[in-house]
C-alpha positions as CSV (number, residue, x, y, z in Angstrom):
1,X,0.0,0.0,0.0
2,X,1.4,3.5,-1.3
3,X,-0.2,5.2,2.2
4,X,-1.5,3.8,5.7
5,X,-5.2,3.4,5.3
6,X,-5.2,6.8,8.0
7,X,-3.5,8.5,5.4
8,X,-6.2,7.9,3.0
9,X,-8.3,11.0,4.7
10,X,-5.5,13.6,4.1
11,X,-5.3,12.4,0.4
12,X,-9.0,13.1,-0.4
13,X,-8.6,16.2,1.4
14,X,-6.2,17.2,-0.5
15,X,-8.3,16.5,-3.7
16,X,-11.2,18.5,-2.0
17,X,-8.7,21.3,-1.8
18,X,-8.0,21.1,-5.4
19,X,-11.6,21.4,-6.5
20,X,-12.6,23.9,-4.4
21,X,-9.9,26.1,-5.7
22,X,-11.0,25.2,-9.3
23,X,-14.6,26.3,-8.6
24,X,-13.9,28.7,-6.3
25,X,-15.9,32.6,-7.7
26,X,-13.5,34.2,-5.6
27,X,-9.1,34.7,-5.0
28,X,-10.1,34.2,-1.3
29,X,-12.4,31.0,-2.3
30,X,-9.1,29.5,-4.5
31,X,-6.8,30.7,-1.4
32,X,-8.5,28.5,1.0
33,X,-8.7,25.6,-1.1
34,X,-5.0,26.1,-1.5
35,X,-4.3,26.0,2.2
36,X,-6.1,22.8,2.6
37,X,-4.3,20.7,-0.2
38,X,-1.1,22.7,1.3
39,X,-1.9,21.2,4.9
40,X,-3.5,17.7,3.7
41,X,-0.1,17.2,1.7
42,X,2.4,17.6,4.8
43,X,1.1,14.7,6.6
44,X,1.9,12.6,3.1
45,X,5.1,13.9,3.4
46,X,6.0,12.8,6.7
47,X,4.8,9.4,7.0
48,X,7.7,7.9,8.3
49,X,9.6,9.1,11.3
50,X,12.1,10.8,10.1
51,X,14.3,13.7,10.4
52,X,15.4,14.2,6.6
53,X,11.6,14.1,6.2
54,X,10.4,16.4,8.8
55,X,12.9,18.9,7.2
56,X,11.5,18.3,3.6
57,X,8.4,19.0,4.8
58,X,9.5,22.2,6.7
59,X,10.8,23.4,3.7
60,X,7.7,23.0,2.2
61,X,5.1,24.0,4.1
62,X,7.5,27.6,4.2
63,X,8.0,27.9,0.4
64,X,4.1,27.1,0.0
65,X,2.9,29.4,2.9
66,X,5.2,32.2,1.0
67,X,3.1,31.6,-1.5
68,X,-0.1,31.9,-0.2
69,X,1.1,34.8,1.5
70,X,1.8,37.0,-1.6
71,X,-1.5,35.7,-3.0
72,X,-4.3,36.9,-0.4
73,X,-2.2,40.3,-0.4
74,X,-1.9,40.6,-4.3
75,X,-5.7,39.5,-4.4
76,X,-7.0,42.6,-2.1
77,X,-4.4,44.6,-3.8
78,X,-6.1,44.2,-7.4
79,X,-8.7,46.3,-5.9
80,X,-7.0,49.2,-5.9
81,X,-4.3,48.6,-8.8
82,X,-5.3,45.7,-10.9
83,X,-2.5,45.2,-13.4
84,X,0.1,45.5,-10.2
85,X,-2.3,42.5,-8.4
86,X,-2.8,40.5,-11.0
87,X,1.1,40.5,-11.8
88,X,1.4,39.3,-7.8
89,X,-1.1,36.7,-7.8
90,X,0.7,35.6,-11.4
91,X,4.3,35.5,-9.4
92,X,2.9,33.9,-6.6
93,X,1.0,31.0,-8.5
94,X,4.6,30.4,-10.5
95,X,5.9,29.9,-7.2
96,X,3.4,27.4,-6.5
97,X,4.3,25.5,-9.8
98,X,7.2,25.7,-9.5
99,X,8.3,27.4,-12.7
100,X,11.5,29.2,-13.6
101,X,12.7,31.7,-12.3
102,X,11.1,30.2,-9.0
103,X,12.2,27.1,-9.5
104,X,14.6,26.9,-6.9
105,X,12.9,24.7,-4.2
106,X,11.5,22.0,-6.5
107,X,14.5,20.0,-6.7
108,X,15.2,20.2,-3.2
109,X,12.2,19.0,-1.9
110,X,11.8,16.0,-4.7
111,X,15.1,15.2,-3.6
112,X,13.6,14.3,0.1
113,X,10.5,12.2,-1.1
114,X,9.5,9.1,-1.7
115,X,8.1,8.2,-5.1
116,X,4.3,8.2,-4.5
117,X,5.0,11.7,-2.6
118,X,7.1,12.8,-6.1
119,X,3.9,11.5,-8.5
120,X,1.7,13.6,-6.0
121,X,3.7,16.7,-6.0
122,X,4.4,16.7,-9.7
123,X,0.7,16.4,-10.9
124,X,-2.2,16.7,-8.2
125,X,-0.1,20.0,-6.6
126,X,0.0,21.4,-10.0
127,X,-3.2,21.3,-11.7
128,X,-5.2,23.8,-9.1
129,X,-2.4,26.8,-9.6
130,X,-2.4,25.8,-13.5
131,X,-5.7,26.1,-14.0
132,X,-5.8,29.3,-11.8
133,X,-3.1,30.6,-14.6
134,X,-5.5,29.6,-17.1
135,X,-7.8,31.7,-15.6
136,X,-5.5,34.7,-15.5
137,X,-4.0,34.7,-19.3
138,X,-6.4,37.3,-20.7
139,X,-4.4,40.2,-20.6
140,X,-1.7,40.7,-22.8
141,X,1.4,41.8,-20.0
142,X,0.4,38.5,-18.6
143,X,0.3,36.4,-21.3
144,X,4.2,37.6,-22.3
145,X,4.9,37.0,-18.7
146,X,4.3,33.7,-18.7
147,X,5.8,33.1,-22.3
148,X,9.1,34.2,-20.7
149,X,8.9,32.1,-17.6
150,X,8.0,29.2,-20.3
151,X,11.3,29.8,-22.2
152,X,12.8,30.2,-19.0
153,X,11.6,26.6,-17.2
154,X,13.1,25.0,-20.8
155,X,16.5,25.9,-20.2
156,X,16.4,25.5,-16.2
157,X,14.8,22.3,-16.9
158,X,17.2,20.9,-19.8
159,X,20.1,22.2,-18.2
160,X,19.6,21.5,-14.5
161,X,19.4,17.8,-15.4
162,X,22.6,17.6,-16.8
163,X,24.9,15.2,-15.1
164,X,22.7,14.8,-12.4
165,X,23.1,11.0,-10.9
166,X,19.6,11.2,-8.5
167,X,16.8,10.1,-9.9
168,X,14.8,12.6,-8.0
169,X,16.4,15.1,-8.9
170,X,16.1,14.2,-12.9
171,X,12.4,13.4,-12.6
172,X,12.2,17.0,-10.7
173,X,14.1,18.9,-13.5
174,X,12.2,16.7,-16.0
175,X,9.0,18.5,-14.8
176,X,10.3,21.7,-14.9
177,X,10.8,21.5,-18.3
178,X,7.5,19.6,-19.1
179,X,6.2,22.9,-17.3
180,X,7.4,25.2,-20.0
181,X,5.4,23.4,-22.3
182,X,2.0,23.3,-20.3
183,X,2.9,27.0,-19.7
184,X,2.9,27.8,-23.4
185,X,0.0,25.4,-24.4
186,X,-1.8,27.5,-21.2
187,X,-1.4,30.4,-23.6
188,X,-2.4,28.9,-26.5
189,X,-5.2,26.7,-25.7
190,X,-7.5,25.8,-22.3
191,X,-8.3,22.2,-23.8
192,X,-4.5,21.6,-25.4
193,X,-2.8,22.1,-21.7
194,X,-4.9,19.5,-20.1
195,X,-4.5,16.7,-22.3
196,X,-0.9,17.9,-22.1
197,X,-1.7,17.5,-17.9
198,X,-3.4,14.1,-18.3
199,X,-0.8,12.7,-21.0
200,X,2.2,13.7,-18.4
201,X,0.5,12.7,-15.8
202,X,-0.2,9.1,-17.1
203,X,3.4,8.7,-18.6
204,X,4.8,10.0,-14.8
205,X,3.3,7.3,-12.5
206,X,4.1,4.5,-15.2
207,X,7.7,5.9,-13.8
208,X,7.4,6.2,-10.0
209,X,5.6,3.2,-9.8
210,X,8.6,1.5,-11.3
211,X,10.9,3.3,-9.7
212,X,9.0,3.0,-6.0
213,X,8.6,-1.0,-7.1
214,X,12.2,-1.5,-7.2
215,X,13.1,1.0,-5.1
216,X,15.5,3.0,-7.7
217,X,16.7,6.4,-6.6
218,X,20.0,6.9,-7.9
219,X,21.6,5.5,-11.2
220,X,23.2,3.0,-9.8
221,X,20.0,1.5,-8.2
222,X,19.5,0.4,-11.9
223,X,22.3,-1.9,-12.3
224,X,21.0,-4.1,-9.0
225,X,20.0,-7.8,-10.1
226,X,16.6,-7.7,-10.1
227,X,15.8,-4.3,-12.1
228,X,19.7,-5.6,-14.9
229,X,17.0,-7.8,-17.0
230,X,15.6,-7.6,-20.2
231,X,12.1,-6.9,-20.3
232,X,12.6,-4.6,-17.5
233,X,15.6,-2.4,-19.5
234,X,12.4,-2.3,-22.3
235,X,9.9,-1.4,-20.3
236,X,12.0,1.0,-18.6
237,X,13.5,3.2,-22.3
238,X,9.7,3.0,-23.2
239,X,8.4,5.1,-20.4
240,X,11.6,7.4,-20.8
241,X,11.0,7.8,-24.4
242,X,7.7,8.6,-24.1
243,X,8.4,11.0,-21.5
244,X,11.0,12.6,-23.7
245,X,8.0,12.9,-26.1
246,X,10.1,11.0,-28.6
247,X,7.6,9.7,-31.3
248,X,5.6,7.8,-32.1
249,X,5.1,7.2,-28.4
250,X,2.3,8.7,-26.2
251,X,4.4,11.6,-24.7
252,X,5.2,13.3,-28.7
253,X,1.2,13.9,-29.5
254,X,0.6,16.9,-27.3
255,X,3.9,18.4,-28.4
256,X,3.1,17.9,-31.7
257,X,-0.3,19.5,-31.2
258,X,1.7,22.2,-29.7
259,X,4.3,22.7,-32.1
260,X,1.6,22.8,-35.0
261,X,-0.6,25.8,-32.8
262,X,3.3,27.8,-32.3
263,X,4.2,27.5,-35.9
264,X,0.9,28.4,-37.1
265,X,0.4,31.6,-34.8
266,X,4.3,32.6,-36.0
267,X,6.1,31.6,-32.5
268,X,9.0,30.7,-33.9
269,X,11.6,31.8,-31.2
270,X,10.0,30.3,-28.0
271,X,9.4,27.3,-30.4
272,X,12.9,27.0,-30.8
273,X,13.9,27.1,-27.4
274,X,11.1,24.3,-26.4
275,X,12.4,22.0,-29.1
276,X,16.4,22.4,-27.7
277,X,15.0,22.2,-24.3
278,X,13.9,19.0,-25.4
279,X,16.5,17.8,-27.3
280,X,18.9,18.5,-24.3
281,X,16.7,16.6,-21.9
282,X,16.8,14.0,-24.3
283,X,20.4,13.7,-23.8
284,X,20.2,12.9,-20.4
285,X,17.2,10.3,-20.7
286,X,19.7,8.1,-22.9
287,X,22.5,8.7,-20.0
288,X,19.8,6.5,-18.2
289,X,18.4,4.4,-20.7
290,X,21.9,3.1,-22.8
291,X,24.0,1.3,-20.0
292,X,20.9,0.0,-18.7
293,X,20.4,-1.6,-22.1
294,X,24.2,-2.5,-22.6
295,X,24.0,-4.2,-19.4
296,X,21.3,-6.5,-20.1
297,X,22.0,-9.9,-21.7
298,X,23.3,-9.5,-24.9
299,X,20.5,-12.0,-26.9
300,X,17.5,-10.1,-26.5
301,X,15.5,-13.9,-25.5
302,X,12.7,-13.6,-23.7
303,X,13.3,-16.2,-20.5
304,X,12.5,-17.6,-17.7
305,X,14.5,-15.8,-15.6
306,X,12.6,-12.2,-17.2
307,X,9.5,-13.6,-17.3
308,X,8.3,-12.8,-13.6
309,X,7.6,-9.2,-14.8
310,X,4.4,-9.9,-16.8
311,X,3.8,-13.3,-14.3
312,X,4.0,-11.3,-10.9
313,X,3.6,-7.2,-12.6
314,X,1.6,-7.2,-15.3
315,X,0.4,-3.7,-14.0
316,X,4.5,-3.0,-15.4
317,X,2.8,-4.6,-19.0
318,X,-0.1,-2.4,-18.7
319,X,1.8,0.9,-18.4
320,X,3.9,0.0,-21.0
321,X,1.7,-0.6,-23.3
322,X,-0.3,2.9,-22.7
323,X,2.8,4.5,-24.2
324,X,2.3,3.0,-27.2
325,X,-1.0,4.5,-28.1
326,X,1.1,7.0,-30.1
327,X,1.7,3.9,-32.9
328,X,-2.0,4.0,-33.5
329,X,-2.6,7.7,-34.6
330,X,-1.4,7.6,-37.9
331,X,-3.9,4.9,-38.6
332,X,-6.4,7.0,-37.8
333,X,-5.4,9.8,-39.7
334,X,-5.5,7.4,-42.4
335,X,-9.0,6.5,-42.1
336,X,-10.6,10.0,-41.6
């Protein structure tokens, strides 16, 4: 079990928080649901008895309550001087996220996690403060804000990962970038950014769950003798690749959705910088996936000893498979 049964009440709590700050008519509605996913998510954090987690959560709860802070201020603020409020409650929801250039606590805290906590943090924390943003890029200050923290969170997120041997701290530099891209589909379309959401979020716990299965948090955790097998080294680039977005796999369609919307409204230059970002991140995903590979048995047979991944975790069969979907969509371009 990913949580003591307990622990079950502070994770629907925190999914209450969510969607009362999604409904929410007001800033003070959306603060308050904010504050309860923030306080239903430290007691997830700190499940086991532990210093290094107590201080992960510490360090939390303080970013996050920063947060909140400059967001009830900016919200009564916009009374008076709108554009200056809105621009606060904008800072103070990238903070929330996250994004570049307020990226610097992300890592930091993934790096103290555990892998369900990482899934949690990297999806369910960041879909109420997305959507808020969605809600707020209307005006056109705004909208160039949040295109330069998108180019921004590429580059952090493609560079930061860079010879990087955690886990963690890829996965956490992973999402920046993956960020940059929900940022700039936030901009271009409501609909686009959530299949984006959904998409990431599918391809993300088809990693953790891995990753938490076979306990796996640095790059040498790969190379133990129960994750150095075939099937596993397969099922493993798969999920990589498709996080990359590298097609056909399920991660490339909602860039390529997204790269047809930029080149069509003339985005060229933030285009660019989204495909390097990629490209880079790329690079580091094959740091991972190619001695894995080369480290497996060198004829690619299907035996007995591999075969207690589909006869014990098929779930590991299952996830792999969803990142295949992308193989199908040229078929059905065919048939329309």
């Amino acid at each position: 079990m990913l949580f003591p049964l307990s622990y079950w009440l502070f994770f629907t709590t925190l999914i209450l928080g969510s969607i009362l700050t999604i409904s929410s008519p007001s800033w003070f509605g959306a603060w308050i649901g904010l504050e309860l996913n923030l306080m239903s998510f430290i007691p997830l954090i700190t499940i086991k008895t532990s210093a290094y987690f107590s201080e992960t959560a510490l360090k939390y709860f303080l970013i996050q309550a920063l947060g909140s802070t400059l967001l009830i201020t900016s919200s009564f603020m916009s009374m008076h001087a709108p554009l200056f409020g809105m621009m606060l409650i904008l800072f103070s929801l990238l903070l929330k996220v996250g994004s570049a250039p307020f990226h610097f606590w992300f890592p930091h805290i993934m790096e103290g996690l555990q892998w369900p906590q990482i899934f949690i943090l990297s999806t369910i924390q960041k879909l109420a403060p997305l959507i808020l943003l969605s809600y707020l890029s209307k005006t056109y200050i705004i909208i160039k804000v949040l295109l330069l923290s998108s180019i921004l969170s590429a580059m952090v997120g493609a560079l930061g990962g860079l010879n990087l041997s955690s886990l963690r701290k890829i996965i956490a530099f992973s999402s920046i970038n993956h960020l940059s891209w929900m940022l700039m589909a936030i901009i271009m379309s409501d609909s686009l950014w959530f299949m984006y959401f959904t998409i990431y979020s599918v391809i993300l716990v088809s990693i953790t769950s891995m990753f938490h299965k076979f306990k796996s948090f640095t790059l040498s955790d790969l190379f133990k003798p129960n994750t150095n097998q075939t099937l596993f080294s397969i099922f493993f680039a798969c999920n990589l690749f498709s996080l990359s977005g590298l097609p056909p796999f399920l991660g490339f369609i909602p860039k390529w959705l997204l790269i047809q919307m930029l080149a069509d409204s003339k985005l060229f230059i933030p285009l660019l910088f989204l495909l390097l970002a990629t490209l880079i991140t790329l690079y580091f995903y094959l740091r991972i996936i190619l001695p894995q590979i080369l480290l497996t048995t060198s004829t690619m047979n299907f035996s007995l000893q591999n075969s207690y991944l589909i006869t014990k975790h098929p779930f590991f069969l299952m996830q792999t498979s969803i990142n295949l979907i992308g193989l199908i969509i040229p078929i059905y371009f065919i048939l329309i």
